[in-house]
KOLZA-322222 format. One line per 10 residues: number of its first residue (from 1); their letters; for each residue x, y, z of N, C-alpha, C. Coordinates in steps of 0.2 Angstrom, whole numbers, plus 5000, padded with zeros to 4 digits. Layout:
N
NUM) A) X/Y/Z/X/Y/Z/X/Y/Z | ...
# end
This chain:
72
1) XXXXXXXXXX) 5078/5023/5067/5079/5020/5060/5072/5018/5058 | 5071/5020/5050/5062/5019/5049/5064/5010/5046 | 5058/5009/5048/5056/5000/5047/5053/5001/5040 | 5057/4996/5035/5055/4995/5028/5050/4989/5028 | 5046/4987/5023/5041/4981/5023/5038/4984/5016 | 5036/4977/5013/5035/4976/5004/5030/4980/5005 | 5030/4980/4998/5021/4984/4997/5018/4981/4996 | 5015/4975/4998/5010/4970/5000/5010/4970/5007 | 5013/4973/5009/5011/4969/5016/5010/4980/5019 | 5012/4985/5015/5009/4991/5016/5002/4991/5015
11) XXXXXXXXXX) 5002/4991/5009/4995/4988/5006/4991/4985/5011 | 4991/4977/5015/4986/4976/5017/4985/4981/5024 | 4992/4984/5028/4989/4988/5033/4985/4995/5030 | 4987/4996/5025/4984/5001/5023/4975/5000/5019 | 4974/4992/5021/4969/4993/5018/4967/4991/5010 | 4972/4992/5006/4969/4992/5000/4975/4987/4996 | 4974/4988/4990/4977/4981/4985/4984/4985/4982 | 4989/4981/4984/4996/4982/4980/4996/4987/4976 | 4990/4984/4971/4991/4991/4961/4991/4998/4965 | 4985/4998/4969/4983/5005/4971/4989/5009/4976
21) XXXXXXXXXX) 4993/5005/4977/5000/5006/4981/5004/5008/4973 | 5005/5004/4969/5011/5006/4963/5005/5011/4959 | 5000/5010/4959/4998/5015/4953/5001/5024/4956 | 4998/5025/4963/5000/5029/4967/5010/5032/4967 | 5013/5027/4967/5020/5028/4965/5021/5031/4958 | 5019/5027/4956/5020/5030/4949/5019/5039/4948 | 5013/5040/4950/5010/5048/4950/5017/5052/4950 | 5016/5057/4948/5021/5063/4951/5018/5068/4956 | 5022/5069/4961/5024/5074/4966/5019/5070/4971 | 5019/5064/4970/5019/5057/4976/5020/5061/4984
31) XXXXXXXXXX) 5019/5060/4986/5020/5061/4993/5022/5055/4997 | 5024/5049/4993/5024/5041/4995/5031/5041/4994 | 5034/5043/4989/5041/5041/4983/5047/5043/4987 | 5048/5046/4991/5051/5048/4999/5052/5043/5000 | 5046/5039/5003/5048/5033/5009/5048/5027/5004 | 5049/5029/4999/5051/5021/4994/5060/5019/4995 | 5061/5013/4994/5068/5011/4995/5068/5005/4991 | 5074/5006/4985/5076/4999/4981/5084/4998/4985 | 5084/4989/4986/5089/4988/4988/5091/4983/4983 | 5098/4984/4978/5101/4979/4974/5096/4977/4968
41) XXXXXXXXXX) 5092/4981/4967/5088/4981/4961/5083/4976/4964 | 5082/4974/4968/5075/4971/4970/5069/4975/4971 | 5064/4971/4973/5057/4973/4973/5059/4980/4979 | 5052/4986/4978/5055/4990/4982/5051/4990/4988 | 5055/4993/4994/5051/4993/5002/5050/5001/5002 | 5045/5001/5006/5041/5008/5007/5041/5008/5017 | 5043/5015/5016/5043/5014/5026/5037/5015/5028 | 5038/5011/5036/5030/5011/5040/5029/5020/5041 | 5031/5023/5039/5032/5030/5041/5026/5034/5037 | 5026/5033/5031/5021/5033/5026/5015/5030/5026
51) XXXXXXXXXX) 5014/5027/5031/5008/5024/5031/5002/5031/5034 | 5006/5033/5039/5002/5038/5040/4999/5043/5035 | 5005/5046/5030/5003/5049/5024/4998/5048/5021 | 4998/5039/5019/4991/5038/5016/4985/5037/5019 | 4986/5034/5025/4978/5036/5029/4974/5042/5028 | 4979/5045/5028/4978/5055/5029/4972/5056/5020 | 4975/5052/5013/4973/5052/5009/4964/5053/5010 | 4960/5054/5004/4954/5053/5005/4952/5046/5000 | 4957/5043/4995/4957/5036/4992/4953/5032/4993 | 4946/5032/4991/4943/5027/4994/4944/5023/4998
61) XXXXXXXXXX) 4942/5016/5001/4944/5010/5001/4938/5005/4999 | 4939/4998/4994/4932/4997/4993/4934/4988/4997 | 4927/4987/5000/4928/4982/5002/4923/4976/4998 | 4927/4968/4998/4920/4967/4994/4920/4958/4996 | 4913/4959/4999/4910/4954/5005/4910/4948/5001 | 4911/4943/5003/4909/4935/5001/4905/4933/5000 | 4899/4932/4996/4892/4929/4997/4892/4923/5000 | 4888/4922/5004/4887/4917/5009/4888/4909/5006 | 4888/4906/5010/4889/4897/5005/4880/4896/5009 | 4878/4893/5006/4872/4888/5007/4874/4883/5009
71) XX) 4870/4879/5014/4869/4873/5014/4865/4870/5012 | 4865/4861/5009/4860/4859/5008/4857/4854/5014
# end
């Protein structure tokens, strides 16, 4: 049985931000829209199955560093 988990918590394994998870749903002929699941009209779970899918993706990923704190 595939293991369900939010799209935030997809998202962080996959690396990138939520939107980028829902902008991608939204698309048609998604490759994602398969492993989505709404349960009782709640928020929707996406299976760990799919994560492979999107690694597979070429979707950039951008990362964006901290700048350092000084001290005085």
């Amino acid at each position: 049985m595939a293991e369900y988990v939010s799209i935030k918590r997809f998202a962080e394994l996959a690396d990138v931000s939520p939107q980028s998870i829902y902008k991608r749903l939204k698309k048609e002929n998604n490759p994602l829209q398969p492993f989505v699941k709404r349960v009782e009209g709640k928020k929707p779970m996406i299976s760990m199955e799919a994560l492979s899918l999107y690694e597979d993706t070429e979707e950039p990923v951008i990362h964006i560093e901290e700048p350092e704190q000084q001290t005085s």
